[in-house]
MIDOSE-1310 file (N, C-alpha, C; in nm, 2 decimals, decimal comma, always signed):
residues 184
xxxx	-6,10/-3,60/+3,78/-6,13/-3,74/+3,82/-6,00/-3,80/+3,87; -6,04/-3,91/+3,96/-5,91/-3,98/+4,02/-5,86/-4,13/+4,02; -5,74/-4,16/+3,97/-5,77/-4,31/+3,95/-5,78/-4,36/+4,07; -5,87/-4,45/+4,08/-5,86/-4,54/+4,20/-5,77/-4,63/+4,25
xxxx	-5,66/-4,63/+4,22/-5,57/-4,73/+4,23/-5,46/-4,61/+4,28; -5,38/-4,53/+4,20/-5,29/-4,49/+4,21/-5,31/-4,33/+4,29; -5,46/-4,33/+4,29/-5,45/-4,14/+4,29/-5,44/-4,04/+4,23; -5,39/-4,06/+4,10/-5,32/-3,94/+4,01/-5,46/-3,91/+3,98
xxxx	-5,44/-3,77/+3,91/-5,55/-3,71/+3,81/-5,56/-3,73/+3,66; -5,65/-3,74/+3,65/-5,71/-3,82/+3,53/-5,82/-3,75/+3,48; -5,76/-3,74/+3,30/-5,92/-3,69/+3,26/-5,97/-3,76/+3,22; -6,12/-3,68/+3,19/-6,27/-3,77/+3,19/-6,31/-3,80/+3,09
xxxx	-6,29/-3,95/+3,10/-6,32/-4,05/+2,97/-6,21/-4,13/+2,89; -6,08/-4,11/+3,00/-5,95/-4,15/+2,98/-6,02/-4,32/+2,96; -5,92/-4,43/+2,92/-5,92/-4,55/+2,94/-5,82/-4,60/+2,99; -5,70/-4,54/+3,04/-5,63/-4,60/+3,11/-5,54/-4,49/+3,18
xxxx	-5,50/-4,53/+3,30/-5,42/-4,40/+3,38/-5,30/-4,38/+3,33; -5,27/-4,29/+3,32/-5,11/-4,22/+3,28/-5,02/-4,24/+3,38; -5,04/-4,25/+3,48/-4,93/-4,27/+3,55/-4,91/-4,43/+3,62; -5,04/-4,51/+3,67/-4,97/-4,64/+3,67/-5,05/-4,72/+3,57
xxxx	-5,11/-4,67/+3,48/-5,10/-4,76/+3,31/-5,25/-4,86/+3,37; -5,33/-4,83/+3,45/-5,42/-4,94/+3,45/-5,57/-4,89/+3,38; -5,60/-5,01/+3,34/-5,75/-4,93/+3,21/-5,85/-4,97/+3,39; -5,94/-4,82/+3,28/-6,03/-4,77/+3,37/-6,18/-4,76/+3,29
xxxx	-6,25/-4,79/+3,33/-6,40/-4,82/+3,34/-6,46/-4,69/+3,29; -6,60/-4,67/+3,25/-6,61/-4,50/+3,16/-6,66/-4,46/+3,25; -6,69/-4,51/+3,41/-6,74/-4,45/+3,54/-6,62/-4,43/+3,57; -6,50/-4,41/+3,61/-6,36/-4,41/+3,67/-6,32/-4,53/+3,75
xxxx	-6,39/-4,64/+3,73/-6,40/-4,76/+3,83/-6,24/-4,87/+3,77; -6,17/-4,88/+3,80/-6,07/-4,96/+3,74/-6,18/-5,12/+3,73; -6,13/-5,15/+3,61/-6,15/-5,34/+3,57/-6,07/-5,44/+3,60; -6,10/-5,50/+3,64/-6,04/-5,61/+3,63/-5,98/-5,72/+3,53
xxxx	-5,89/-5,70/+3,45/-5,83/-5,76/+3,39/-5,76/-5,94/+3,41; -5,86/-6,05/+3,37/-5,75/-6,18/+3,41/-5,70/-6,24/+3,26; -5,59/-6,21/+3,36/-5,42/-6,27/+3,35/-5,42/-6,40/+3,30; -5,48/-6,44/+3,41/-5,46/-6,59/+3,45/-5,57/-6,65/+3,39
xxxx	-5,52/-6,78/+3,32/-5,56/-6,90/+3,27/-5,64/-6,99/+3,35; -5,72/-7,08/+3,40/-5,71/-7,18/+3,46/-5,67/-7,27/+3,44; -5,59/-7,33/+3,51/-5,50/-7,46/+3,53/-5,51/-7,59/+3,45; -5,68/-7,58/+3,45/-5,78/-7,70/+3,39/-5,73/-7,72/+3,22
xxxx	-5,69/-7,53/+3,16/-5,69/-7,52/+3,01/-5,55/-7,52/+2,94; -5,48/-7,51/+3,07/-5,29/-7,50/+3,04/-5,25/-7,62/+3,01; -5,21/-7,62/+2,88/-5,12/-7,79/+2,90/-5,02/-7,75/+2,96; -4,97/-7,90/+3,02/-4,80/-7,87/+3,12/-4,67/-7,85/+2,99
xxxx	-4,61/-7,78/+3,08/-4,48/-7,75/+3,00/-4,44/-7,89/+2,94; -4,41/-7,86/+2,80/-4,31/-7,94/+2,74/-4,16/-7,97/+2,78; -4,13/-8,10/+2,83/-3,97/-8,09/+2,92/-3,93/-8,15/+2,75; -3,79/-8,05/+2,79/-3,71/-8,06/+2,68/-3,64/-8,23/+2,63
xxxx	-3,59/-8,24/+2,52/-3,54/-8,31/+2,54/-3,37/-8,33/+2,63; -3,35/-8,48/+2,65/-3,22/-8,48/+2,74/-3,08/-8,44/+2,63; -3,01/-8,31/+2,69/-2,90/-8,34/+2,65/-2,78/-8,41/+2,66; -2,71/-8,44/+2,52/-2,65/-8,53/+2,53/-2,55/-8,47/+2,48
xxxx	-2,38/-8,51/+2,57/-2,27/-8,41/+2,53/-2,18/-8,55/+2,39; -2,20/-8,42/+2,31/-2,10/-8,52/+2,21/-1,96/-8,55/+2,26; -1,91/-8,68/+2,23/-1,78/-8,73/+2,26/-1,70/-8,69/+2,16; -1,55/-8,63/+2,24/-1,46/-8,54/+2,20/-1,33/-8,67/+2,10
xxxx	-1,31/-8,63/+2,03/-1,20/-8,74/+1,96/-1,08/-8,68/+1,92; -0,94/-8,69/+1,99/-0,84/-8,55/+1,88/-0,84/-8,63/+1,79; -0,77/-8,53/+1,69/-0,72/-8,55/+1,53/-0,68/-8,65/+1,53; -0,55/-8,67/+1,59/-0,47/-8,76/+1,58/-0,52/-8,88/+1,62
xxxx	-0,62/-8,88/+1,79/-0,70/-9,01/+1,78/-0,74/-9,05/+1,66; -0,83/-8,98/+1,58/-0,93/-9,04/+1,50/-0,88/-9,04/+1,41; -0,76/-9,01/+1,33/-0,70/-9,08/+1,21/-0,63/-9,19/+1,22; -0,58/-9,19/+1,35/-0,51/-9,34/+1,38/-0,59/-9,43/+1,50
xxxx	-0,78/-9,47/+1,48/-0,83/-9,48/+1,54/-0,76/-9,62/+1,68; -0,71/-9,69/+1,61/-0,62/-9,82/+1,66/-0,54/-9,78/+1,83; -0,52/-9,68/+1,80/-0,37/-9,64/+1,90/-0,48/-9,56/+1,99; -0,40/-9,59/+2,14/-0,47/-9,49/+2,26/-0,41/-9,37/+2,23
xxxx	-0,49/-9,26/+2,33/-0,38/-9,15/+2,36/-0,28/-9,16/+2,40; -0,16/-9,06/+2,41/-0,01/-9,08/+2,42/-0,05/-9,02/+2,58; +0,02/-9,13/+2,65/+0,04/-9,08/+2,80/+0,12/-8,92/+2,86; +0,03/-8,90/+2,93/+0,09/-8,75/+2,95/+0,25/-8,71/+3,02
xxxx	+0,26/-8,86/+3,08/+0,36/-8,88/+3,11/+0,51/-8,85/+3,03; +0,49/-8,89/+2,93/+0,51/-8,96/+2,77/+0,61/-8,81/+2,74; +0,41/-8,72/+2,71/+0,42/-8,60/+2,67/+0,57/-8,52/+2,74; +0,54/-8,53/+2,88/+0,62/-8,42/+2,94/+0,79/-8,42/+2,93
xxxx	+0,78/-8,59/+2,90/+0,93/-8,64/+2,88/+0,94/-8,59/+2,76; +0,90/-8,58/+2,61/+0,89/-8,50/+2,52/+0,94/-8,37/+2,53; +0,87/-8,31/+2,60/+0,91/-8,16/+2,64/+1,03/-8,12/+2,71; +1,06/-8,23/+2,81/+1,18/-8,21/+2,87/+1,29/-8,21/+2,78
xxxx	+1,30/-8,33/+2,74/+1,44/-8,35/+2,66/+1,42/-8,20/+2,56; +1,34/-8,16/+2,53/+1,34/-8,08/+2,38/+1,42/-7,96/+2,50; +1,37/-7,90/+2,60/+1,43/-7,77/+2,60/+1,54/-7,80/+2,72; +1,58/-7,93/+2,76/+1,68/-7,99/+2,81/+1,80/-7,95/+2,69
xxxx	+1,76/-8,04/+2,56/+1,84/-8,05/+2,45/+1,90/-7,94/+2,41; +1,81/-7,83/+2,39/+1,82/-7,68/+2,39/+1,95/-7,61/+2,48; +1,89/-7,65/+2,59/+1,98/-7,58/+2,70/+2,12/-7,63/+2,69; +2,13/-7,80/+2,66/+2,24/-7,83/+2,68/+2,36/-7,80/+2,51
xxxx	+2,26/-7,75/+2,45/+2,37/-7,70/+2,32/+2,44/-7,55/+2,33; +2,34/-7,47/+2,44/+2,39/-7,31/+2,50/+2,49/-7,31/+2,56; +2,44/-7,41/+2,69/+2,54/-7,45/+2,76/+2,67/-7,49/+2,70; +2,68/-7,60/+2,61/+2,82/-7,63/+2,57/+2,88/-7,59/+2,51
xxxx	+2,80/-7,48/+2,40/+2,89/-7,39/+2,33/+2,94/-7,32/+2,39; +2,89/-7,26/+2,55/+2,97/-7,14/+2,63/+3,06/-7,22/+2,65; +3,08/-7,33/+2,72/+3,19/-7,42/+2,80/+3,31/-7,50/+2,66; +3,29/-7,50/+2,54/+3,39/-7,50/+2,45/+3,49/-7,40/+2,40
xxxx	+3,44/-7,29/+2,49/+3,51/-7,12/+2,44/+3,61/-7,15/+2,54; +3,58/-7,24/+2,70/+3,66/-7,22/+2,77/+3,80/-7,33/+2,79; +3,88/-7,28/+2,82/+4,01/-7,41/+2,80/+4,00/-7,52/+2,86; +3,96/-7,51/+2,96/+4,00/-7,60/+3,07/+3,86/-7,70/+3,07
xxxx	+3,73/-7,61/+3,03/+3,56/-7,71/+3,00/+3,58/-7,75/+2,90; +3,65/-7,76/+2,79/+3,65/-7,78/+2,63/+3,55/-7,92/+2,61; +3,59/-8,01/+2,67/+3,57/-8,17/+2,69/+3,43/-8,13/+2,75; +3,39/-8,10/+2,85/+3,29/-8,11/+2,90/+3,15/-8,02/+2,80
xxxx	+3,23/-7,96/+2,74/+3,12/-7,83/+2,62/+3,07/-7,94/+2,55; +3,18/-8,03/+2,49/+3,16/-8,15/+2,37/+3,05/-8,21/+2,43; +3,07/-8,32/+2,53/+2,97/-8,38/+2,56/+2,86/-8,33/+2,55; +2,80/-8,21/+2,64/+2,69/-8,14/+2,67/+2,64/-8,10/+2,53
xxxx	+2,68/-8,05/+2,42/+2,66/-8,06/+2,25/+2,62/-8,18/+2,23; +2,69/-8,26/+2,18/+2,63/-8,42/+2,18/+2,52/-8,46/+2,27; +2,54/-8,45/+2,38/+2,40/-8,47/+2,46/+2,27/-8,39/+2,42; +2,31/-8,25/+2,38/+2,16/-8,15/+2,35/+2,14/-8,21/+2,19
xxxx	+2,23/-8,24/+2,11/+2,16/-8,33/+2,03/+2,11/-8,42/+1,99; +2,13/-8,50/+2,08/+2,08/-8,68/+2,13/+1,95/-8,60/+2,17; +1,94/-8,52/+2,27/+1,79/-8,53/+2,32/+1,69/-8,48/+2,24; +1,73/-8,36/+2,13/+1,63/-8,26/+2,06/+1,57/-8,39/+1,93
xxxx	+1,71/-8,47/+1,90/+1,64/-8,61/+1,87/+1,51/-8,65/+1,87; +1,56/-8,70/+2,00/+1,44/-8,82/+2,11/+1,32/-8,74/+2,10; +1,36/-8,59/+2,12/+1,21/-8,50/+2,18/+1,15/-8,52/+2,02; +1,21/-8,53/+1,92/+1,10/-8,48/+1,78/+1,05/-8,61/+1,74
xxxx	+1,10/-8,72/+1,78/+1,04/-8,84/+1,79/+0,91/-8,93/+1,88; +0,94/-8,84/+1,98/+0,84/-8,90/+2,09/+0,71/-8,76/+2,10; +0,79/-8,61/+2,11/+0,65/-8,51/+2,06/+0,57/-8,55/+2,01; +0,54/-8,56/+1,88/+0,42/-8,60/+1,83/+0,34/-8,73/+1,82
xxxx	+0,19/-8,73/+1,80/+0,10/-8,80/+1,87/+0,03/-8,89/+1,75; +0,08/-9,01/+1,69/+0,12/-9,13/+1,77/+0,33/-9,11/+1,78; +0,36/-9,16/+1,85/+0,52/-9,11/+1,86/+0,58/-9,21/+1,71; +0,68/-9,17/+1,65/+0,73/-9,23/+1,55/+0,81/-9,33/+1,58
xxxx	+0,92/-9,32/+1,71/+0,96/-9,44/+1,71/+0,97/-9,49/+1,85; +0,97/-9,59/+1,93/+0,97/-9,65/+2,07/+1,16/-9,69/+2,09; +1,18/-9,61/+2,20/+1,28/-9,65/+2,22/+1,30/-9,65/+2,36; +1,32/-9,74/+2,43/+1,34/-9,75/+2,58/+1,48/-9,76/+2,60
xxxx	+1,56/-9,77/+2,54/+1,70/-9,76/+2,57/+1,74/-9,70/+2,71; +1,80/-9,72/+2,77/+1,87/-9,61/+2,88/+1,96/-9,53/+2,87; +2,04/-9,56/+2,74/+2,17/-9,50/+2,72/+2,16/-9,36/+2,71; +2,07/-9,29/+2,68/+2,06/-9,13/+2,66/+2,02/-9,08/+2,85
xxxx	+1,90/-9,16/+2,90/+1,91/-9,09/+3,01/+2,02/-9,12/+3,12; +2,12/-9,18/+3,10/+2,18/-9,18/+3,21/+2,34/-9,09/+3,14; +2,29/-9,10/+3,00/+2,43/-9,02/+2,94/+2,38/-8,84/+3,01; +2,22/-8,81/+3,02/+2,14/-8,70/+3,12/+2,18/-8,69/+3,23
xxxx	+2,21/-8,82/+3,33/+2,24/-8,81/+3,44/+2,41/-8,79/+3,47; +2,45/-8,80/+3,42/+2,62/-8,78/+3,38/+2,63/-8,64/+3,39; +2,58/-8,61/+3,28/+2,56/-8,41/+3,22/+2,56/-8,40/+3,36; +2,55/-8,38/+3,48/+2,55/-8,36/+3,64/+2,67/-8,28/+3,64
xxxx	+2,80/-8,32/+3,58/+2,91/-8,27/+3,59/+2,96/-8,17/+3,49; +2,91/-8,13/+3,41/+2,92/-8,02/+3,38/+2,77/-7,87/+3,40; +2,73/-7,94/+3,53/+2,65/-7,86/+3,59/+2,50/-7,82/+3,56; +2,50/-7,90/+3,48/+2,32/-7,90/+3,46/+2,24/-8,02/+3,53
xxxx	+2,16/-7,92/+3,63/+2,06/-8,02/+3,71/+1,97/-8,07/+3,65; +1,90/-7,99/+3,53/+1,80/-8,00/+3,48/+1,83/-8,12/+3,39; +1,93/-8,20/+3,32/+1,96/-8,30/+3,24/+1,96/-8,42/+3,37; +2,00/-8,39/+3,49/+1,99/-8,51/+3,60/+1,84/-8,55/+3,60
xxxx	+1,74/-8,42/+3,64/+1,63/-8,43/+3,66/+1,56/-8,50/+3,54; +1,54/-8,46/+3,45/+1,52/-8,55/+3,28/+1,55/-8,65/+3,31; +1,71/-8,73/+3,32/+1,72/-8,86/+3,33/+1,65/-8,95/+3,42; +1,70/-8,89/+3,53/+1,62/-8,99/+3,69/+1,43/-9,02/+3,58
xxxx	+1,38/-8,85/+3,55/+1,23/-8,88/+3,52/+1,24/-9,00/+3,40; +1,32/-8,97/+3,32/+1,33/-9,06/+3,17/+1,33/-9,20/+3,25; +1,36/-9,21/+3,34/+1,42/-9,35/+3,36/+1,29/-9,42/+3,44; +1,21/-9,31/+3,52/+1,08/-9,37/+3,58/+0,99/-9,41/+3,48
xxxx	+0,96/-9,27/+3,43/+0,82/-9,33/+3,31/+0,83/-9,39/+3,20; +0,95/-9,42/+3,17/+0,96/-9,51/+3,08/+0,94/-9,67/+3,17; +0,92/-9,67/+3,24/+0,92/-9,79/+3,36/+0,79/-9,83/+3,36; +0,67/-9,70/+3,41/+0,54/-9,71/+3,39/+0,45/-9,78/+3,31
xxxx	+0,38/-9,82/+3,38/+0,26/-9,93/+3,32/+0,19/-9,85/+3,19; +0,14/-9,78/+3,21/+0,08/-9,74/+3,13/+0,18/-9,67/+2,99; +0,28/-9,62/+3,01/+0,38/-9,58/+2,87/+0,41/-9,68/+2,88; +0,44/-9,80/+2,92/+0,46/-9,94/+2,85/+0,36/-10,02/+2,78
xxxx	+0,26/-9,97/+2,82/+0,09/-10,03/+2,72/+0,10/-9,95/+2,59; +0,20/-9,82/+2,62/+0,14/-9,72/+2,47/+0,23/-9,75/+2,42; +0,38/-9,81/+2,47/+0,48/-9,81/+2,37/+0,43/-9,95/+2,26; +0,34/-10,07/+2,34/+0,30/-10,17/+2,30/+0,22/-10,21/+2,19
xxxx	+0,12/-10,07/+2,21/+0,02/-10,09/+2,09/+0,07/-10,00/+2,00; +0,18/-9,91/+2,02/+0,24/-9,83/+1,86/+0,31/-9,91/+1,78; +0,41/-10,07/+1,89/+0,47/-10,10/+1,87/+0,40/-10,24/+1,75; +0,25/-10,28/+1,80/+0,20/-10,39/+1,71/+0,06/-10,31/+1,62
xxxx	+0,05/-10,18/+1,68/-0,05/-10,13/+1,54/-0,23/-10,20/+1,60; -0,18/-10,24/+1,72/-0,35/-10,34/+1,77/-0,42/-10,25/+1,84; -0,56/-10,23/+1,80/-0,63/-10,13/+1,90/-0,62/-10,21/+2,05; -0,63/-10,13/+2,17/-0,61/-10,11/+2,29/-0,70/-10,03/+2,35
xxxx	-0,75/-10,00/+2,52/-0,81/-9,98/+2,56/-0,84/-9,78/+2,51; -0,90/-9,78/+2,39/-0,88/-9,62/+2,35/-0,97/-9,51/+2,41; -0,92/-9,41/+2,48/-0,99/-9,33/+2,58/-1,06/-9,21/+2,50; -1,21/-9,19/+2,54/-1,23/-9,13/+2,42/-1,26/-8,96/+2,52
């Protein structure tokens, strides 16, 4: 016997073809099998409900709910002085071995530890203490002369964003503790 569908051979009294799987009738006649529902008996899909993305809060926001985030600005001046400060203590210890740099080693010392200072005070998030002073970035912009660009660069930046609107709103609300526009 032969399925009707596929052709294969088929023995007699099989109920469904071995090779493409369709049931067969006890005459060899393939059946019709429905699949399909009418429309009339389907309820419509269930639409899910709406997702909704939970709002993100760092640590530090949400223990000190009062205070905005620390401007990124903020942040990078943080980072600068820290491996500014770094650099300029490498730097001056090589230039105090030398006779003629001795003076210039000192400062660049003093300067990397004025900044590693500033950086461990303004790093972390709320900053501990506000200081707009100029005296460190332009003592940065000095360091020029014993050859570090990267302490010019630091200064000029120390001197803008400490200028900015916005790191003057954050140094404002650490400075009175009053909640402020908090970005969540």
């Amino acid at each position: 016997m032969e399925c009707p569908h596929c052709g294969s051979t088929i023995e007699e009294g099989a109920q469904f073809c071995p090779v493409c799987g369709r049931r067969l009738s006890s005459a060899g006649q393939e059946t019709r099998v429905i699949t399909e529902v009418p429309s009339s008996t389907v309820p419509p899909p269930a639409t899910p409900p709406a997702y909704q993305v939970p709002s993100y809060r760092p640590p530090s926001q949400a223990s000190y709910g009062a205070l905005p985030m620390k401007p990124g600005k903020l942040q990078a001046l943080a980072i600068l002085n820290l491996v500014d400060g770094i650099i300029n203590l490498l730097w001056g210890v090589g230039l105090v071995f030398t006779i003629c740099a001795a003076p210039l080693g000192i400062y660049a010392i003093v300067l990397g530890v004025l900044e590693i200072m500033r950086a461990t005070k303004i790093l972390p998030d709320p900053i501990r203490e506000v200081n707009t002073s100029r005296t460190l970035p332009i003592m940065q912009i000095v360091n020029i002369i014993s050859g570090n660009v990267l302490s010019l660069v630091t200064g000029i930046l120390t001197l803008v964003f400490n200028d900015d609107p916005e790191v003057q709103a954050y140094y404002r609300a650490v400075q009175a503790g009053v909640p402020m526009d908090v970005r969540s």
